[in-house]
Backbone as a chain_set.jsonl record, in Angstrom:
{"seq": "XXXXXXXXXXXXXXXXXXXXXXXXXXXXXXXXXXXXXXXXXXXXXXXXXXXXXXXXXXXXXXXXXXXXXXXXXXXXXXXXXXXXXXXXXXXXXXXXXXXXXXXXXXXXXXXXXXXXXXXXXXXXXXXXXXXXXXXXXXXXXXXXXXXXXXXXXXXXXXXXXXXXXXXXXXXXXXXXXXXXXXXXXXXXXXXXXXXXXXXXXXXXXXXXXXXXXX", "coords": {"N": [[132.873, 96.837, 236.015], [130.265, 96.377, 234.978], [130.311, 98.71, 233.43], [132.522, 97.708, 231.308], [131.302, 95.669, 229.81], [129.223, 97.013, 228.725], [130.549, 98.405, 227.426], [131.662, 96.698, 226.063], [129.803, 95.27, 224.574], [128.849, 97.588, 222.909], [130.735, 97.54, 220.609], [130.631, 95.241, 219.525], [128.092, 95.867, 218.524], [128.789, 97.958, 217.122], [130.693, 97.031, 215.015], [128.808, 94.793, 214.001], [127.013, 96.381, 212.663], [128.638, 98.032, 210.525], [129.697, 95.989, 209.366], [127.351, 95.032, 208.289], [126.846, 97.252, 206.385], [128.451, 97.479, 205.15], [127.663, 95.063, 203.266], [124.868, 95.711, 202.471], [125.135, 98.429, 201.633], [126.294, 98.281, 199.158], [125.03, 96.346, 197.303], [122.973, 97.875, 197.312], [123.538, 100.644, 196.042], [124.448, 99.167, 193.629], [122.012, 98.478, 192.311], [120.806, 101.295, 192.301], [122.797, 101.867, 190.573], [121.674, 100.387, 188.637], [118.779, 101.473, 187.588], [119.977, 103.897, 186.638], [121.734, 103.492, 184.654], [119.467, 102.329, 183.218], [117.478, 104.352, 182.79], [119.02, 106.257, 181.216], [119.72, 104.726, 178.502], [121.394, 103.77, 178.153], [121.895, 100.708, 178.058], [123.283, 98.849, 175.674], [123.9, 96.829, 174.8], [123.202, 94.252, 171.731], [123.016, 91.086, 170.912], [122.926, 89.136, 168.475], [119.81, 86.893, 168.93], [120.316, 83.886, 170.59], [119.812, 81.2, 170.719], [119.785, 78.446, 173.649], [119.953, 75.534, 172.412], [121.594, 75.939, 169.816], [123.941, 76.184, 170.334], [126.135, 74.642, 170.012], [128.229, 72.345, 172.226], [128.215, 73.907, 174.247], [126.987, 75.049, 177.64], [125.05, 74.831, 180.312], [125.988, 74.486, 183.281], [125.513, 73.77, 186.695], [127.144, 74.868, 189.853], [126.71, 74.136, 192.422], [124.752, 76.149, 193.696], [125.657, 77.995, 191.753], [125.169, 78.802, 188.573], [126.802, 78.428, 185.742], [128.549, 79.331, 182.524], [129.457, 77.033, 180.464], [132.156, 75.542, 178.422], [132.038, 72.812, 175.881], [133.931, 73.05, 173.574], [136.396, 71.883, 171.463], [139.176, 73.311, 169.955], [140.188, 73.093, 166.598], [142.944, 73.506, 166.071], [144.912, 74.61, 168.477], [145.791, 77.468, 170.101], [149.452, 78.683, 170.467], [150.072, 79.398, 173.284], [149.172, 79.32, 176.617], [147.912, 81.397, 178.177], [146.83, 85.024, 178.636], [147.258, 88.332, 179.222], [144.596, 90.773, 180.661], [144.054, 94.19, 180.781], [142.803, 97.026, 182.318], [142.176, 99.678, 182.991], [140.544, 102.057, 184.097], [139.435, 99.999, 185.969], [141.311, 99.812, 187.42], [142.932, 97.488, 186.55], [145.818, 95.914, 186.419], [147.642, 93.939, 183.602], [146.136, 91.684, 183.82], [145.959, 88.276, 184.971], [145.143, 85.495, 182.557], [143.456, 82.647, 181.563], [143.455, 80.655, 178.633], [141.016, 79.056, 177.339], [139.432, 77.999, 179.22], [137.816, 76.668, 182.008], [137.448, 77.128, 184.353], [137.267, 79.565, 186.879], [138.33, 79.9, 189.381], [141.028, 80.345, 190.094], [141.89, 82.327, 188.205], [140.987, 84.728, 185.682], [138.479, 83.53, 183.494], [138.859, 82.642, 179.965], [136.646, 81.258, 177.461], [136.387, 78.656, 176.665], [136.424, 77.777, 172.912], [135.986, 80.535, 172.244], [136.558, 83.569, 170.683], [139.818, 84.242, 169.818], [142.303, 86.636, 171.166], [142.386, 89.961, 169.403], [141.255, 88.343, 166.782], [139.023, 88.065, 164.51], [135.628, 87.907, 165.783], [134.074, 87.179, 169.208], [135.649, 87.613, 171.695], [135.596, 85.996, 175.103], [135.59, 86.782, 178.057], [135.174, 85.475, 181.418], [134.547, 86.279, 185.261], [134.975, 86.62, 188.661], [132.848, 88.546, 191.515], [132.806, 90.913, 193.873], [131.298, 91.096, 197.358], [132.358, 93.659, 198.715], [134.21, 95.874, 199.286], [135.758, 95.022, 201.117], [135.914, 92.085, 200.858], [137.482, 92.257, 198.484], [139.853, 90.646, 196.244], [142.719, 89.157, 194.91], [141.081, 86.701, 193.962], [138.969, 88.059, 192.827], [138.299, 89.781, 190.62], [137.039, 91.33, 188.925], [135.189, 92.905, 190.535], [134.372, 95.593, 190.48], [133.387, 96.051, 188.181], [131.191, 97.203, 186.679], [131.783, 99.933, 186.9], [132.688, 100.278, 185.001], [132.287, 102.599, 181.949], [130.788, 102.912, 178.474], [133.113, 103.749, 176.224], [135.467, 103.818, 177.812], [138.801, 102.016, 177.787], [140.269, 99.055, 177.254], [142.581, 96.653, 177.554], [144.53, 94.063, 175.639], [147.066, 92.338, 176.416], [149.525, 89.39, 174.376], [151.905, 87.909, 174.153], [153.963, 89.114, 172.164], [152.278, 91.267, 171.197], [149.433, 93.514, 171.359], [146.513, 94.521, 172.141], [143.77, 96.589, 171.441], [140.295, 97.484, 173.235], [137.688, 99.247, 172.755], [134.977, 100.129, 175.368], [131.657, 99.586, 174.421], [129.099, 99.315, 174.917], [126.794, 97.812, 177.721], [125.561, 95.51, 180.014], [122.855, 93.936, 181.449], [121.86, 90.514, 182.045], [120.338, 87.189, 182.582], [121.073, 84.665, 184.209], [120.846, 82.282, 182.947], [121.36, 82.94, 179.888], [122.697, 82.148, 177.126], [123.096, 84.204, 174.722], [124.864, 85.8, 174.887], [127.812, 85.227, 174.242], [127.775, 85.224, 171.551], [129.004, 87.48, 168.876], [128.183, 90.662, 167.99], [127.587, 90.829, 165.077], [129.365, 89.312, 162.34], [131.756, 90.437, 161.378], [132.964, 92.15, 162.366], [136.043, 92.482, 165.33], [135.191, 91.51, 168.622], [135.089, 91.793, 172.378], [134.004, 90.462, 175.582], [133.096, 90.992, 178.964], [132.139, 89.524, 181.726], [130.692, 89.335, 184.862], [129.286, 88.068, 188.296], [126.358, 89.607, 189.484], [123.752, 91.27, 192.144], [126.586, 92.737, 193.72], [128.551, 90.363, 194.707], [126.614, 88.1, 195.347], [124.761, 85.627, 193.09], [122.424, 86.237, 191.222], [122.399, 87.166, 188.597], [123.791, 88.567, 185.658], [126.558, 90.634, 184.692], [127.447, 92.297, 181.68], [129.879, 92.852, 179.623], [130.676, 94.739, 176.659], [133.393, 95.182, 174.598], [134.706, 96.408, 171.701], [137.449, 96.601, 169.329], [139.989, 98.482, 168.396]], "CA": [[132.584, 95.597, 235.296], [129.2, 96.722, 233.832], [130.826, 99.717, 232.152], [133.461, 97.134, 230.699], [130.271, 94.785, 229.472], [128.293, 97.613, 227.687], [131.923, 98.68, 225.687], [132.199, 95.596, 225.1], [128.151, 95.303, 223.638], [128.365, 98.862, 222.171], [131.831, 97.48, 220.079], [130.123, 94.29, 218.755], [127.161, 96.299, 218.02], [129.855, 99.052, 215.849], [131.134, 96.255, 214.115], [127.88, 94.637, 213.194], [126.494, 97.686, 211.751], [129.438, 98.492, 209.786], [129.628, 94.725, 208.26], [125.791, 95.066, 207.483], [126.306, 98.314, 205.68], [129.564, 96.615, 203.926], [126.794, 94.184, 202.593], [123.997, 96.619, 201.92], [125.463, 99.394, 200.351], [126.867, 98.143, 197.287], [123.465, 96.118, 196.274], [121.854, 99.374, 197.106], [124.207, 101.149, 194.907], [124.128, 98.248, 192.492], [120.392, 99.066, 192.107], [120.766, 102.65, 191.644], [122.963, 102.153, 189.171], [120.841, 99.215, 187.253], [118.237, 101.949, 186.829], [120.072, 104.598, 186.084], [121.297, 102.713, 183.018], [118.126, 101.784, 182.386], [117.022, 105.703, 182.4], [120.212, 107.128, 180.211], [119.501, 104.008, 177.625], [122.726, 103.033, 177.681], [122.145, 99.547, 177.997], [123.658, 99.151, 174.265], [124.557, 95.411, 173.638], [122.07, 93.657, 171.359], [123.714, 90.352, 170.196], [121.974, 88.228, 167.984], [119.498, 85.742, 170.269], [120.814, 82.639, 170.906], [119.236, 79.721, 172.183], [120.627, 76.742, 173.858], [120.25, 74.679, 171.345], [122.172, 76.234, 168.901], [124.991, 76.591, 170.822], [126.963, 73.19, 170.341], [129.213, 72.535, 172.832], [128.115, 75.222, 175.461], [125.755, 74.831, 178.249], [124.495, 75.933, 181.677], [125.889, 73.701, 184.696], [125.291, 74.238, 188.453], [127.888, 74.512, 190.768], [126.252, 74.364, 194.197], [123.8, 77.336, 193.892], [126.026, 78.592, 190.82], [124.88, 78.447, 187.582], [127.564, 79.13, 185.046], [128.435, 78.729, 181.082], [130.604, 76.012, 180.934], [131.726, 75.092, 177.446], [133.55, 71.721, 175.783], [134.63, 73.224, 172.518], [138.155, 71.906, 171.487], [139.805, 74.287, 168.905], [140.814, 72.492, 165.709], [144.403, 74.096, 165.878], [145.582, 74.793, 170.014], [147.075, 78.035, 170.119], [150.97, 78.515, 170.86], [150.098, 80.684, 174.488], [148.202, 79.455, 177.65], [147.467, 82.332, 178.818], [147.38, 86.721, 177.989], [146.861, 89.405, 180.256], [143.757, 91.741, 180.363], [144.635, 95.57, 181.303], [141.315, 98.065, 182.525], [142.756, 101.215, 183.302], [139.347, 102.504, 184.818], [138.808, 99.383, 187.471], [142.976, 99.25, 187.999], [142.964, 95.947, 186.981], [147.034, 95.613, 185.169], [147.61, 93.058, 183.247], [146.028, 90.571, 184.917], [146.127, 86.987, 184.064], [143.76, 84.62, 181.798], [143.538, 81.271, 180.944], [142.789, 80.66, 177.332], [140.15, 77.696, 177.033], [139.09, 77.432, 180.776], [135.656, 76.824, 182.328], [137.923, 77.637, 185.663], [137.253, 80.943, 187.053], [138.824, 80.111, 190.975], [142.38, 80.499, 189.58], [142.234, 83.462, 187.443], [140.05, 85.109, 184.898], [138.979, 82.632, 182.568], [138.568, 82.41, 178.508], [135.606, 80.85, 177.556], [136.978, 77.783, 175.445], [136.176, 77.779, 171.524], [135.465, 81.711, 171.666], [137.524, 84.014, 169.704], [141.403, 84.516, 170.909], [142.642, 87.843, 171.507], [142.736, 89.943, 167.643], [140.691, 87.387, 166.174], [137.347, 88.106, 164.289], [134.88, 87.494, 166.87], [133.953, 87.478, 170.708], [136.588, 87.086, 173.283], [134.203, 85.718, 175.901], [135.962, 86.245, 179.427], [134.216, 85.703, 182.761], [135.829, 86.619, 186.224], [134.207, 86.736, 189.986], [132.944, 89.529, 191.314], [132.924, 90.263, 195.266], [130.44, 91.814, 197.99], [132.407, 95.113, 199.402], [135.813, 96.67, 199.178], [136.738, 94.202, 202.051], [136.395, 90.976, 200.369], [137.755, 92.285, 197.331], [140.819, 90.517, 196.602], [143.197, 88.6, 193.537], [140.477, 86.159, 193.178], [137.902, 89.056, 192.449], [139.153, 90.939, 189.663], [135.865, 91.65, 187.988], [134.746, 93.276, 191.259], [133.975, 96.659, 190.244], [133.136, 96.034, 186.535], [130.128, 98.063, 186.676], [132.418, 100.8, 187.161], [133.141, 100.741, 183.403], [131.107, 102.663, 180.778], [130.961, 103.555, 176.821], [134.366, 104.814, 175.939], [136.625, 103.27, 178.696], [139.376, 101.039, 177.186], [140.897, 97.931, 178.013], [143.975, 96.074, 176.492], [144.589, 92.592, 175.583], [148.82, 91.316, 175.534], [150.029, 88.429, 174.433], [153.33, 87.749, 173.827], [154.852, 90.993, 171.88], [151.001, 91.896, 170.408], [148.827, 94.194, 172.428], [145.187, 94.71, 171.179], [143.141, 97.682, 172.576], [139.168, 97.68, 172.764], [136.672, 100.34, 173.428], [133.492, 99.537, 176.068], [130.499, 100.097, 173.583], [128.114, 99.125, 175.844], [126.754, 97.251, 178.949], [124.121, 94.87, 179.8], [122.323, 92.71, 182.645], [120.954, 89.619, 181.571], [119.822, 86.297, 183.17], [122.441, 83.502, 184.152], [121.24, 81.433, 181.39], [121.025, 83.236, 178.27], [123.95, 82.013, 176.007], [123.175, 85.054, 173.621], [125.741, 87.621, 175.299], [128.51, 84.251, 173.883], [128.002, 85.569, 169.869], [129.274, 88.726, 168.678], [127.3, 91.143, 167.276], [128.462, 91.001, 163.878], [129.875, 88.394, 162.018], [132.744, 91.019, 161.078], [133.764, 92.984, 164.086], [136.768, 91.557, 166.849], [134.84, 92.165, 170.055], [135.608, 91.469, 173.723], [133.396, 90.646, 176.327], [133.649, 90.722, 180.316], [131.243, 89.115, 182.302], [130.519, 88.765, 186.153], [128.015, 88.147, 188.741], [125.671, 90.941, 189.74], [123.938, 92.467, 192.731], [128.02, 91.965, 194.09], [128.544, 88.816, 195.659], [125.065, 87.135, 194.466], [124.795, 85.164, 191.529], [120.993, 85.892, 190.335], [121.732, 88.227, 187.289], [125.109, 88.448, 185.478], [126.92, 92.355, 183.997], [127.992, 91.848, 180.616], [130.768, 94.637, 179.163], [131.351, 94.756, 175.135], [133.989, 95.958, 173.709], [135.195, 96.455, 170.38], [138.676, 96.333, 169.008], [140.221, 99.717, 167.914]], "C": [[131.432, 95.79, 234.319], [129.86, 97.79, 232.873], [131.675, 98.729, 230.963], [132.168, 96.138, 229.786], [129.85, 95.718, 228.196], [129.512, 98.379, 227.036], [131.618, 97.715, 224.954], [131.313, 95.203, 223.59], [128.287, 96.062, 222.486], [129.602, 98.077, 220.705], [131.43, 96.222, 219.109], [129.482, 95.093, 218.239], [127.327, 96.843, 216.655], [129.892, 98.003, 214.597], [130.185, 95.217, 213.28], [126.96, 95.387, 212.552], [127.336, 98.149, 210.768], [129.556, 96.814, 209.023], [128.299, 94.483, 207.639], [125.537, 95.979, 206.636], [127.172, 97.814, 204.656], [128.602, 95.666, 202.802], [126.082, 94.592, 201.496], [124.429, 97.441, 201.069], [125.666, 99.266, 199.075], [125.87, 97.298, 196.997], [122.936, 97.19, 196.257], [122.355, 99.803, 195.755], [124.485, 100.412, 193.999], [123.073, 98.539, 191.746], [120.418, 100.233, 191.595], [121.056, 102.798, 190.37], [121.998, 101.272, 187.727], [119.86, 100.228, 186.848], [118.484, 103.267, 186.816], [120.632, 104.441, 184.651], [120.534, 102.866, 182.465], [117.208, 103.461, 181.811], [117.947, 106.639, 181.23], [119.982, 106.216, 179.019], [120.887, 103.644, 177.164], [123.209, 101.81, 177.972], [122.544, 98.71, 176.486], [123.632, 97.615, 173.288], [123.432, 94.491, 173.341], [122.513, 92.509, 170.514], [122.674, 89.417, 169.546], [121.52, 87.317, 168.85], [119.948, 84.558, 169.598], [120.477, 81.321, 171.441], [119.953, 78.624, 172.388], [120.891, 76.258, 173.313], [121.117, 74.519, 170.399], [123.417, 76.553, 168.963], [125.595, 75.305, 171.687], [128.044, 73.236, 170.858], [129.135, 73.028, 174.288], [126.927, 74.807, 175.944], [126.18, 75.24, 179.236], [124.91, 75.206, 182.707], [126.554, 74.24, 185.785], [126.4, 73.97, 189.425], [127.871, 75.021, 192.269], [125.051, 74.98, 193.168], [124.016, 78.231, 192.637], [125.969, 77.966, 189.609], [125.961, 78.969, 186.771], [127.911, 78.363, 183.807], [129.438, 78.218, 181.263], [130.565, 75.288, 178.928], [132.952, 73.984, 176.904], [133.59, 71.423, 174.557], [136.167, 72.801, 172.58], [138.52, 72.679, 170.014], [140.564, 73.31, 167.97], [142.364, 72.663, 165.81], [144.786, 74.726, 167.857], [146.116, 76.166, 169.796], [148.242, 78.137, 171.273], [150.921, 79.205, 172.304], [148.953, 79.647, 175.01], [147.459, 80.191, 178.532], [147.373, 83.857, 178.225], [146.655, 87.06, 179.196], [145.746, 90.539, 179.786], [144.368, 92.807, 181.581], [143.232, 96.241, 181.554], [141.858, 98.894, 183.183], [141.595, 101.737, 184.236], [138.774, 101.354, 185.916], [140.332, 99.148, 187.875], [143.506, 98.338, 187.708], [144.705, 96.334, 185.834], [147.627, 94.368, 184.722], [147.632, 91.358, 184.236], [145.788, 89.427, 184.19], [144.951, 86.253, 183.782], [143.761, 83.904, 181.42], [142.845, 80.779, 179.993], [142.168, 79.124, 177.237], [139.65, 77.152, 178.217], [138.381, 77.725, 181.567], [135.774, 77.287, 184.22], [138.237, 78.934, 186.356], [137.712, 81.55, 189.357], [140.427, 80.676, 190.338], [143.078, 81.818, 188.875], [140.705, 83.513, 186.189], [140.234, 83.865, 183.577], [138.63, 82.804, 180.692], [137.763, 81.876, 177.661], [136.244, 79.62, 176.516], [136.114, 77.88, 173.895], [136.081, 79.608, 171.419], [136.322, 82.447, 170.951], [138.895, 84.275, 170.653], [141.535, 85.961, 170.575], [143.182, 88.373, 169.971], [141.891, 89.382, 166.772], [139.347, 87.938, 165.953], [136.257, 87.309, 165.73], [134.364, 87.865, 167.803], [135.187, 87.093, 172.054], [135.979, 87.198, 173.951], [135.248, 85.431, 177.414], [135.463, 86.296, 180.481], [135.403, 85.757, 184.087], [134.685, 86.753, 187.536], [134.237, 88.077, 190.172], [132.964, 89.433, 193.213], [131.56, 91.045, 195.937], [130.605, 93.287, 198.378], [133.782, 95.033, 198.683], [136.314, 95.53, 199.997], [136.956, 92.501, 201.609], [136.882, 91.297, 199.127], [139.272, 91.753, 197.506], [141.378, 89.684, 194.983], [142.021, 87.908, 192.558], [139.007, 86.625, 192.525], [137.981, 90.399, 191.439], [137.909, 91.78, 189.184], [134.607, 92.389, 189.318], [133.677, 94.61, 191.282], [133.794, 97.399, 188.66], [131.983, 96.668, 186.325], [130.632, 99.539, 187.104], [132.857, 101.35, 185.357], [131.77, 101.527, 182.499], [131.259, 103.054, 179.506], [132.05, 104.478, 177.122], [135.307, 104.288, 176.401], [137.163, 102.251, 177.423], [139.781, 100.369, 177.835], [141.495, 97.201, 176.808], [144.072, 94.236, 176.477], [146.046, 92.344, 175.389], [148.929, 90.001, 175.341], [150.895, 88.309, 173.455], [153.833, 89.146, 173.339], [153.029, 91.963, 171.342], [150.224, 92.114, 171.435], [147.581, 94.74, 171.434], [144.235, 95.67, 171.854], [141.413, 97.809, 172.089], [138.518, 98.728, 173.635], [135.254, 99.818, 173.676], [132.846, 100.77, 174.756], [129.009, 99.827, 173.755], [127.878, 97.91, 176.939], [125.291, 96.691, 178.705], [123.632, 93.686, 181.292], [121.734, 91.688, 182.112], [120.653, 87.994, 182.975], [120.664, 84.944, 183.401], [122.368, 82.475, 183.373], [120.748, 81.496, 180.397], [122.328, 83.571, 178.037], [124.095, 83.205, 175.239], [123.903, 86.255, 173.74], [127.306, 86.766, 174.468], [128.824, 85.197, 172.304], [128.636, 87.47, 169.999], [127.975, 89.122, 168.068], [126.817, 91.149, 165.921], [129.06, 89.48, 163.705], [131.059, 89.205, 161.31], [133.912, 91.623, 161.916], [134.963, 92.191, 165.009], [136.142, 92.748, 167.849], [135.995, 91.387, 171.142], [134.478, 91.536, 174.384], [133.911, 90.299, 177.974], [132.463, 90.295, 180.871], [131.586, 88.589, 184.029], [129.367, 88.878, 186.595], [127.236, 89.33, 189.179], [124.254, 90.546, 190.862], [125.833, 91.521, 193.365], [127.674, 91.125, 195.25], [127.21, 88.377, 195.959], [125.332, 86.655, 192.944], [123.115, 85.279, 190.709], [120.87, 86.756, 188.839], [123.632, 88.206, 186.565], [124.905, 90.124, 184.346], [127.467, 91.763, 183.158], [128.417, 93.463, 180.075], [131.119, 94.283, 178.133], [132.096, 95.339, 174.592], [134.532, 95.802, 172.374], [136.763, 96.782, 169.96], [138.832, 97.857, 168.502], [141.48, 100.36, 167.14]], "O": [[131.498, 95.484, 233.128], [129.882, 97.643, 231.651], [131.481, 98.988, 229.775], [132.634, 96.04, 228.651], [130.019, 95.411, 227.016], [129.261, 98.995, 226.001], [131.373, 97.644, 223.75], [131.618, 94.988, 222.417], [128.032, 95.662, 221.351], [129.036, 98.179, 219.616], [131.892, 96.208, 217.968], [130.022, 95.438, 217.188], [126.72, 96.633, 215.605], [129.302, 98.11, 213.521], [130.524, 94.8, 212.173], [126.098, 94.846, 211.86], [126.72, 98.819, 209.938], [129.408, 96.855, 207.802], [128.156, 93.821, 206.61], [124.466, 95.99, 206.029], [126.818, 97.698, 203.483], [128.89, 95.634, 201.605], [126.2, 94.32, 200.301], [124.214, 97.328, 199.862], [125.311, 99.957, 198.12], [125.65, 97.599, 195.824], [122.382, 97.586, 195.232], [121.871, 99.508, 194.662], [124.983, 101.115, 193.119], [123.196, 98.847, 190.56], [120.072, 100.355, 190.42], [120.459, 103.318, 189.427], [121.798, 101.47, 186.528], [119.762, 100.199, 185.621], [117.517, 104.018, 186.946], [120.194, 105.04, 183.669], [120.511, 103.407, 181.359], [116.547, 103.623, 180.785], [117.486, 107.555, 180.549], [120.018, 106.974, 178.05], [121.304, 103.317, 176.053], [124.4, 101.55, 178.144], [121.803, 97.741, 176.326], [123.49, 97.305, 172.105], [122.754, 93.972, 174.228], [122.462, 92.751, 169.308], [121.675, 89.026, 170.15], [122.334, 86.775, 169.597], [119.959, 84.298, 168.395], [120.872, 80.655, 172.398], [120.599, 77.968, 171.571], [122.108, 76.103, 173.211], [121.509, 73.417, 170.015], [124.055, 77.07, 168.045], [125.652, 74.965, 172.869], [128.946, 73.917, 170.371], [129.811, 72.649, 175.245], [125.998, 74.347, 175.279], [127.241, 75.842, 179.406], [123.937, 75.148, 183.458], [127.607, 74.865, 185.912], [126.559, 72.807, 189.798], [128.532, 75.795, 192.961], [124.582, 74.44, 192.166], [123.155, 79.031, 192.268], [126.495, 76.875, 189.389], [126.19, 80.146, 187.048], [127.746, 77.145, 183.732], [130.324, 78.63, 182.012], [129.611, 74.809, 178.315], [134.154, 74.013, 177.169], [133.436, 70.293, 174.095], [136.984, 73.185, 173.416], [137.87, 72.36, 169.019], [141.526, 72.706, 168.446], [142.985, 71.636, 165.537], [144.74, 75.949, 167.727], [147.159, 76.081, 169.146], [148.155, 77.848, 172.467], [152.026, 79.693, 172.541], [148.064, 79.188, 174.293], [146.638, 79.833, 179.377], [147.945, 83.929, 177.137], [145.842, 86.461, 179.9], [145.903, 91.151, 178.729], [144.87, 92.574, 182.68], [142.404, 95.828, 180.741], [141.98, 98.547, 184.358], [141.982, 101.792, 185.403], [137.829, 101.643, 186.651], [140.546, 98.251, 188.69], [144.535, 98.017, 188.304], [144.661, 96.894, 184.738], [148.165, 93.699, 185.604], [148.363, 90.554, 184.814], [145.465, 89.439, 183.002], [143.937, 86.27, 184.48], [144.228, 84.11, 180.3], [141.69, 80.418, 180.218], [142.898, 78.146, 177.07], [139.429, 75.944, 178.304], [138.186, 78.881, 181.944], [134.9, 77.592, 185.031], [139.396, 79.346, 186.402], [137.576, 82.518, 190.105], [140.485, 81.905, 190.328], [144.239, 82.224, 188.915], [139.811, 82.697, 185.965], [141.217, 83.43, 182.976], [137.588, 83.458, 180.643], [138.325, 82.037, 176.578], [136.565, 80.049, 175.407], [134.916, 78.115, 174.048], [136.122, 79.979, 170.246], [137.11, 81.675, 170.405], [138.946, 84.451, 171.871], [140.831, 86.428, 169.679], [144.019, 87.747, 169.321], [141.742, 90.076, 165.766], [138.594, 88.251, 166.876], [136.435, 86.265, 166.359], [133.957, 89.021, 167.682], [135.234, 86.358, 173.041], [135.413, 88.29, 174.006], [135.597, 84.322, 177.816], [135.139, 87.457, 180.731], [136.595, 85.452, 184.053], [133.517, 87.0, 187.234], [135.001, 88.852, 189.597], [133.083, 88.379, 193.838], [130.78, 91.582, 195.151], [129.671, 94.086, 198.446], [134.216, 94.309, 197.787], [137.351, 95.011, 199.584], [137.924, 91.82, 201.948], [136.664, 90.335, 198.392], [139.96, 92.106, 198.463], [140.594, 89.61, 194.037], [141.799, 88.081, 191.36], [138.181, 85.922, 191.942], [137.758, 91.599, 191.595], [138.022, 93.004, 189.132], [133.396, 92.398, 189.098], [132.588, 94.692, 191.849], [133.942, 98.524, 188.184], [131.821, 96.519, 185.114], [129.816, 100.279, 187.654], [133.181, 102.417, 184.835], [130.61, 101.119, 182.432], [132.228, 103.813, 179.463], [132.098, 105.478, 177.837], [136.246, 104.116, 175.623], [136.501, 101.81, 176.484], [139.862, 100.636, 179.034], [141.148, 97.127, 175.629], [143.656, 93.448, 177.326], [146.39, 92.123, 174.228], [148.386, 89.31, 176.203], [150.763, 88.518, 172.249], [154.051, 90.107, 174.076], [152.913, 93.183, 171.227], [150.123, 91.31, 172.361], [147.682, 95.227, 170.309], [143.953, 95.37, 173.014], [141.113, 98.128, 170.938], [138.72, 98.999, 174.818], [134.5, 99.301, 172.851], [133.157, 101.892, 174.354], [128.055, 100.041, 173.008], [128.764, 97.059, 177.021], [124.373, 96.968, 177.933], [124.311, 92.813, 181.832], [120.748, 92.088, 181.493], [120.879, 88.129, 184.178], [120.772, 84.218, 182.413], [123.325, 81.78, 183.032], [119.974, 80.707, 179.855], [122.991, 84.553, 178.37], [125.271, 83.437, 174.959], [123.799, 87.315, 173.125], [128.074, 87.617, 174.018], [129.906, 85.721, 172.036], [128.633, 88.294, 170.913], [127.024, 88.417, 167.731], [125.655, 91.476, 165.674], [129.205, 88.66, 164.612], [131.492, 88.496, 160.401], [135.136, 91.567, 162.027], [134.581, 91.089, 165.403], [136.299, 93.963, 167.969], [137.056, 90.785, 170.984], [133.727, 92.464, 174.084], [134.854, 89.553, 178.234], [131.514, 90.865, 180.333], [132.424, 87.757, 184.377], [128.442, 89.433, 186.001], [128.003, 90.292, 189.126], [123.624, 89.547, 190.516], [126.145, 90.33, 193.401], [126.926, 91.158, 196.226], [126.884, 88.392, 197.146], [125.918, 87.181, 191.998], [122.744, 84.53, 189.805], [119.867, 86.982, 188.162], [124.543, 87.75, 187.256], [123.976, 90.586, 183.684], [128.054, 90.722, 183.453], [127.854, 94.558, 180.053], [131.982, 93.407, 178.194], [131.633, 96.245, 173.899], [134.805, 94.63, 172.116], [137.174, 97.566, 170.815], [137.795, 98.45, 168.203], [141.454, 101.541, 166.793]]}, "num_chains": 1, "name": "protein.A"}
């Protein structure tokens, strides 16, 4: 009976050491990588600053504990598609789905409303959840291992018969409410941006991924 007790102990014990390292590890290794970035200087994306103010339409509201850009641009002209698929070859992700104009990021990756559409001079501004380990990673965590991307990787944009391909041109951490990752760099360029939360599964810092059209 005692032998059967201290399995039983030792077996909780296993399993709370292995869900505490599930936790730990990947902020650790979150960390590592934030300053090894920060040592290679390949934190790259420098978008014109932005302040609140200046950014009609768009703002910062709290949901619970989560702060997130929430914006209530309506597009003079609707386009003909509710949705396109983003492709990332380097986090697996295949054309996974996106909802063009939607501040809703439980459902699927969302589109930031007014930002540029897929092709389009601009920023395609999409945000997506990110998770804590490998074990909660799941549909509604696409953007899980987006710190997995760096300068060079590509990623695809379809919709409908047109397929648009951009190259990561750099990466960036910033602060959950600075609008200024929203603008492109350029008032010429079609970018892309990806955005989730950062250390995984915390919301105090958000990864921002730029890419450029090619």
């Amino acid at each position: 009976m005692i032998s059967s007790i201290k399995l039983l102990s030792l077996g909780f014990l296993s399993v709370g050491i292995i869900t505490l390292m599930q936790v730990v590890l990947p902020i650790i290794s979150f960390k590592l990588w934030e300053v090894g970035q920060s040592v290679n200087e390949v934190m790259l994306i420098s978008p014109k600053p932005l302040k609140n103010s200046q950014v009609l339409g768009i703002s910062i509201k709290n949901d619970g504990n989560f702060p997130t850009i929430y914006s209530e641009i309506k597009r003079e002209n609707s386009p003909s598609y509710l949705e396109f698929s983003l492709s990332v070859p380097t986090l697996k992700l295949d054309q996974f789905k996106v909802l063009v104009d939607s501040n809703d990021l439980n459902e699927a990756l969302a589109h930031l409303p007014g930002s540029a559409l897929p092709g389009e001079r601009g920023n395609v501004f999409i945000s997506g959840h990110s998770a804590l380990s490998w074990i909660f990673k799941n549909k509604k965590a696409p953007f899980a291992n987006l710190m997995d991307l760096k300068k060079g990787d590509e990623m695809y944009v379809q919709v409908g018969g047109s397929k648009f391909s951009y190259e990561v041109v750099g990466v960036k951490i910033v602060d959950p409410m600075d609008l200024s990752v929203i603008a492109p760099p350029d008032n010429l360029g079609r970018y892309i941006t990806l955005m989730t939360c950062v250390p995984p599964g915390l919301n105090t810092k958000r990864l921002v991924v730029l890419g450029k059209i090619i």
